[in-house]
Each structure stands twice: as structure tokens, then as C-alpha cells.
N, C-alpha and C positions, 0 to 999 in steps of 0.2 A: 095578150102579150105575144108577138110574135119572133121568130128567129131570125139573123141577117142567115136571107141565101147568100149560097154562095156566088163568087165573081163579081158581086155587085157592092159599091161603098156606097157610104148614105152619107150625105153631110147631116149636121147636127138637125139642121131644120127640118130635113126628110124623118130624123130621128125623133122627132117629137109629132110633127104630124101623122104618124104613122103607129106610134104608141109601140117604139123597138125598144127594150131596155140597153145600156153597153154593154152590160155585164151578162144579157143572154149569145153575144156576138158571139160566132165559133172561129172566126179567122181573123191574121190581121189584115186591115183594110186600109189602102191609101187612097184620097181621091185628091187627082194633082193636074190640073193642064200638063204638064210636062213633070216626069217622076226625076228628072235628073233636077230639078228647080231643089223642092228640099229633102234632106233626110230627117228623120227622128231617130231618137236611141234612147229606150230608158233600161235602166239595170240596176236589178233589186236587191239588194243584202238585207241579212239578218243577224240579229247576235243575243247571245244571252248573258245579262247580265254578271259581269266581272271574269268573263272567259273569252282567251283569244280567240277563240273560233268562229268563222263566218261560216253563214250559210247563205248559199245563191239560188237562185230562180231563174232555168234559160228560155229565151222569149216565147211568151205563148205556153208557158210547159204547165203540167196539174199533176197532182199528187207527190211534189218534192215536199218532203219534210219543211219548215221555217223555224226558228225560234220567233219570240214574240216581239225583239225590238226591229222597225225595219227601216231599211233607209231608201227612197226612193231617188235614183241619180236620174236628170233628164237632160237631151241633147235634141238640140236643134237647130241645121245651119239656116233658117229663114231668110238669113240677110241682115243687115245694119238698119235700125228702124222699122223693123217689123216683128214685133213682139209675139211669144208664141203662149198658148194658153196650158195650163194642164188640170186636167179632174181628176179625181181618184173616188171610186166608187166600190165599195168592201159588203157582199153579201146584199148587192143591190140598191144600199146606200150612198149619198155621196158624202166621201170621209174628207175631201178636202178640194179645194181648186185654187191656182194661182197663176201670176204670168212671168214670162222669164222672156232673157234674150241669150242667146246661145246656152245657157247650162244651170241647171241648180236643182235644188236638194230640197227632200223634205221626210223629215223621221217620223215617227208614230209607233204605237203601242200596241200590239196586238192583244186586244182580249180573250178571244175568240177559240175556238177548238182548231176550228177548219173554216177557210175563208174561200172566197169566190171572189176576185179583186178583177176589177177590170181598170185600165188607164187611158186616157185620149189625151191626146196632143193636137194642135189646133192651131193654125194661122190663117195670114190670109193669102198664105201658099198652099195649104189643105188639110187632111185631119187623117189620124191614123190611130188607132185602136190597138191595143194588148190584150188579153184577157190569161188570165191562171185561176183554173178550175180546179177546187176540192185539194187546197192548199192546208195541209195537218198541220200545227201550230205545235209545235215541245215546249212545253212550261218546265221541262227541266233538258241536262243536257244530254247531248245525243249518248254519251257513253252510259247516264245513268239510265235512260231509255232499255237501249239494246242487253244494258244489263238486268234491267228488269222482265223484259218482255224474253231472254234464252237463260236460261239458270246455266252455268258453266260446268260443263260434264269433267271428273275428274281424266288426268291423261296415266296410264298406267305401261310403263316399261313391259319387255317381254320377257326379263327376267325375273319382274314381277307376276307376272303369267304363269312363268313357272315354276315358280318358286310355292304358287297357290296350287297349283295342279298338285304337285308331288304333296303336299301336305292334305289335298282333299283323297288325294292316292292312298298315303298310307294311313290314313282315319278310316277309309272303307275297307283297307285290309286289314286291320285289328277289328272292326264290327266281324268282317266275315269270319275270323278267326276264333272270337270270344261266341259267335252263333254254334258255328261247328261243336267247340269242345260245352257249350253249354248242351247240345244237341245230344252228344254223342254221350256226357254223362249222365242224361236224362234216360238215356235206351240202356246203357248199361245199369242204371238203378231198376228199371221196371225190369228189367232179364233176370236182376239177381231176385226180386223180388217176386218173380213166376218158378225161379227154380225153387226157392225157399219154401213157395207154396205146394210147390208139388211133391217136396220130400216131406211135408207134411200127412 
């Protein structure tokens, strides 16, 4: 299995004679006669079930959190009549392919812990690649996460502070002071008790 160098795009055919996986790719790559001919755009969301919150993935990026449902948006201005392809490939897999013209969507499920997704897009204006490496997957949601993974330290006022001080102040001053007279009637017991022996 080998890695795309860099600076260099492979079309698909190079990709298969070559035995380059997509999803080993480190960059994204376009190969296009002229790069002003077309653009690609895909952009990822995420949601966990029955919560409004999204989570996103910005191009190329790894190690953003996801929940597990996702939606795949794809954008292509090919032209009128010229249909553009897309794969999608999850941990070296292919999870799915289809063809569109200018835009479209495809959801999915995340299983998975942590994924490795790669996406290619593909016409016969050229082909450009994404890849998101070591993508953690939340099977629950972000706040029960963070709440599980930092325990919430309590927050204590500084009148609180000292309001404990002077109480651990005066508990140490009644110790020293029950020590003292405990001390001092101890010395005075044994004194009377040496006098008493010696009037003996």
C-alpha cells in the first residue's frame, strides 16, 4: 500500500494500477486541464439523535469529535450535462458511491468509534479527494461526554473561605488550650504527689 506524494494527483486509473488506497491520501488533490473549469465542495455534518445540535468537519480536518448520524452535502459546478461521481470510503471501505449534477446529499450511520473517511468527487472535468483522519464518533452527547470525562469541582465564595478558616482557627485554639491545662494539671498532680511523699 503506498501513500499519495505529495504535489502530485493521480486519477482514479493511476489509482488502481498503482494499488494507492483514497483513504491513505494526505492532501487534497485536483487534477484538471484548467482548475478554473470546475470546483468541488463537500461539507459534513453530524447530529445525534433528537438534539439540535450539529457537529461539523472543516475540509481535510482529523480528530474533530462527530456524533454518529452524518450527512454528506456535495457541490459541483461541472456544467450542464456532465454528471459528477462521488465515493465515500469509511476505514478503507467503500461506504457508498453515487452520481449527481450540481448538488446532493447522502446520510449514514455511524457505527463506528473512530473513523478514517476519505471522499472523491469525479468527472470528466477531474477528480479531487478529501480525506478526515482519526475522526472520534460520540454515541452520546457532547455535554454528557465532557460531563463525564471532568467531574465539576465545587466553586466556594471567599467568605466561605473564611468563614472555614476562623472555625478551623478557633477548634485549634481550644485543642491548645484543653492541652495546656490538661498538661499543667498533670505537673501539678505529680508536684503534690512528690511533696506528699517526701513529708512522708
Amino acid at each position: 500500500m503506498q501513500v499519495f506524494p505529495l504535489g502530485h494527483a493521480y486519477t482514479p486509473n493511476e489509482l488502481k494500477e498503482k494499488n494507492i488506497a483514497y483513504f491513505l491520501s494526505i492532501q487534497n488533490n485536483i487534477s484538471t486541464p484548467n482548475s478554473n473549469e470546475t470546483i468541488y465542495y463537500v461539507e459534513i455534518t453530524s447530529q445525534f439523535p433528537g438534539q439540535p445540535q450539529m457537529l461539523t468537519i472543516p475540509e481535510n480536518g482529523s480528530g474533530f469529535f462527530m456524533y454518529p448520524y452524518w450527512t454528506f452535502r456535495f457541490f459541483s459546478d461541472a456544467g450542464p450535462g456532465n454528471l459528477t461521481t462521488y465515493t465515500i470510503y469509511v476505514n478503507g471501505l467503500l461506504l457508498h458511491s453515487g452520481s449527481f449534477s450540481f448538488t446532493t446529499s447522502y446520510s449514514v450511520n455511524m457505527s463506528f468509534n473512530m473513523v478514517n473517511v476519505s471522499i472523491v468527487l469525479q468527472s470528466s472535468k477531474g477528480v479531487q479527494i478529501w480525506n478526515y483522519h482519526m475522526i472520534p464518533i460520540l454515541h452520546t452527547t457532547m455535554a454528557n461526554y465532557y460531563k463525564a470525562q471532568y467531574t465539576e469541582k465545587p466553586i466556594y465564595t471567599l467568605s466561605q473561605y473564611l468563614e472555614w478558616g476562623a472555625k478551623i482557627l478557633g477548634a485549634t485554639i481550644l485543642i491548645l488550650i484543653g492541652t495546656y491545662y490538661t498538661l499543667i494539671k498533670t505537673y501539678i498532680k505529680r508536684k503534690s504527689e512528690n511533696v506528699f511523699n517526701l513529708m512522708k
